[in-house]
C-alpha positions as CSV (number, residue, x, y, z in Angstrom):
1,X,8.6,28.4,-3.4
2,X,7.9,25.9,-6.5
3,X,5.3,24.1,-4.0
4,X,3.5,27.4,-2.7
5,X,3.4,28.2,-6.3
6,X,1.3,24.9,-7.0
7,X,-1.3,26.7,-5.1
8,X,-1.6,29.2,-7.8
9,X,-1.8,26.9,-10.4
10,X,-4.9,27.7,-12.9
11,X,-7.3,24.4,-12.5
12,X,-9.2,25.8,-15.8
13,X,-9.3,23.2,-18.8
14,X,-9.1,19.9,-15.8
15,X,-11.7,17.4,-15.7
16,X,-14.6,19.9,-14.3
17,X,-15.4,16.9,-11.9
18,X,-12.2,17.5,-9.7
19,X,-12.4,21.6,-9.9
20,X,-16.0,21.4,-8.8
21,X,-16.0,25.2,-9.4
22,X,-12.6,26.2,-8.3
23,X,-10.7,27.8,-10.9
24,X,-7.0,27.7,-8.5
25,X,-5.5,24.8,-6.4
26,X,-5.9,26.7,-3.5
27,X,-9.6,27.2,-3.6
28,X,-9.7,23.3,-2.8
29,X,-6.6,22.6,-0.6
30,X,-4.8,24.4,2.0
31,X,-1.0,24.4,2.2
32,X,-0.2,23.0,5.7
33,X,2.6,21.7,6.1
34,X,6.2,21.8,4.1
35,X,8.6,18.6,5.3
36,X,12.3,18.8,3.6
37,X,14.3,15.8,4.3
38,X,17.8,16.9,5.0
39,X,20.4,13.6,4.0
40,X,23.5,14.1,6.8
41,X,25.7,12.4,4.9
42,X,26.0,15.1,2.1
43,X,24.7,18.0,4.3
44,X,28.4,18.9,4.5
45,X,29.3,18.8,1.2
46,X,26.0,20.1,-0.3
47,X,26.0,23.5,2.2
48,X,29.9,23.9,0.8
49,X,29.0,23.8,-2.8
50,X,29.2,26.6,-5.6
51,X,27.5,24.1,-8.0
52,X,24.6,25.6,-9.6
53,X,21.7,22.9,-8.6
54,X,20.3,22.7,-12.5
55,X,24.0,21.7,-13.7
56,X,24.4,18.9,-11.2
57,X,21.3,17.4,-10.9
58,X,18.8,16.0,-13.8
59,X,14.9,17.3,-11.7
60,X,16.1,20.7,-11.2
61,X,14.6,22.8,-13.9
62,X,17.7,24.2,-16.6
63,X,15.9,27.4,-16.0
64,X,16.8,27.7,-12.0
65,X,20.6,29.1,-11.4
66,X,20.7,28.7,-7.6
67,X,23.6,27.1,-6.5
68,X,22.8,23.9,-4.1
69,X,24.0,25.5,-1.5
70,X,20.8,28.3,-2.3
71,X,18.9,25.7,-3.0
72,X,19.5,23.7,-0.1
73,X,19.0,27.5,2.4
74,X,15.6,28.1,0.7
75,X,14.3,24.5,1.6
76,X,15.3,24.5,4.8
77,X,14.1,28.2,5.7
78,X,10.5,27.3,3.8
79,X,9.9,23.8,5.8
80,X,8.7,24.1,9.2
81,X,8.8,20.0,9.6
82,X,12.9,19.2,8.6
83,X,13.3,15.3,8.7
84,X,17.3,14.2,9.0
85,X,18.2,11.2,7.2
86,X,20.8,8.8,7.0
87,X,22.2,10.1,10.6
88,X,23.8,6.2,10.9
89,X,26.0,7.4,8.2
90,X,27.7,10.4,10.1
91,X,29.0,10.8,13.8
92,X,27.1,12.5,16.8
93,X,29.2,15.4,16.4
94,X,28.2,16.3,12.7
95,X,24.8,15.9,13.4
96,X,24.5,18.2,16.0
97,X,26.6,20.5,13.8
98,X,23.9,19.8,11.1
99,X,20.7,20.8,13.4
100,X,22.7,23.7,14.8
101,X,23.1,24.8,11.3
102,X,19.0,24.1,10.5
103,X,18.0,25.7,13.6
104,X,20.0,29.4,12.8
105,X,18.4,29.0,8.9
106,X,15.2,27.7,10.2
């Protein structure tokens, strides 16, 4: 959602040479694509969390109170390219737990 919002965001006040005219983001760009990269060696541990996302990590904003797990569901269901990472790290059988989990959110 905090990307789609970009798209919204008011390009008055900018260097006029970059706006050309356009007064939002999306008057100049088009939202194509969203890629998440999904790391399966914490999948697990992330998708089993009650953690709220702002108190563990330091670029969430202190604002947001989704939990990681939340956090992790709206990525994953917003993203139509999903990217796993760090599948060296895991066996065969957790990743194909992982993408079964992707493809019922996705």
């Amino acid at each position: 959602m905090q990307v789609a919002e970009t798209f919204t965001f008011d390009l008055a006040g900018l260097d006029p040479s970059i706006s050309e005219g356009a007064n939002l983001l999306k008057e100049l760009s088009v939202l194509d694509t969203c890629v998440t990269v999904v790391d399966c060696s914490s999948f697990q541990s992330y998708f089993e969390s009650k953690d709220i996302a702002s108190e563990r990590f330091t670029d969430v904003d202190e604002a947001d109170d989704r939990s990681i797990f939340q956090l992790l569901c709206d990525q994953i269901e917003f993203s139509n390219v999903i990217l796993l990472n760090k599948c060296d790290l895991v066996p065969p059988h957790v990743i194909a737990e992982i993408k079964h989990t992707i493809k019922l959110l996705n």
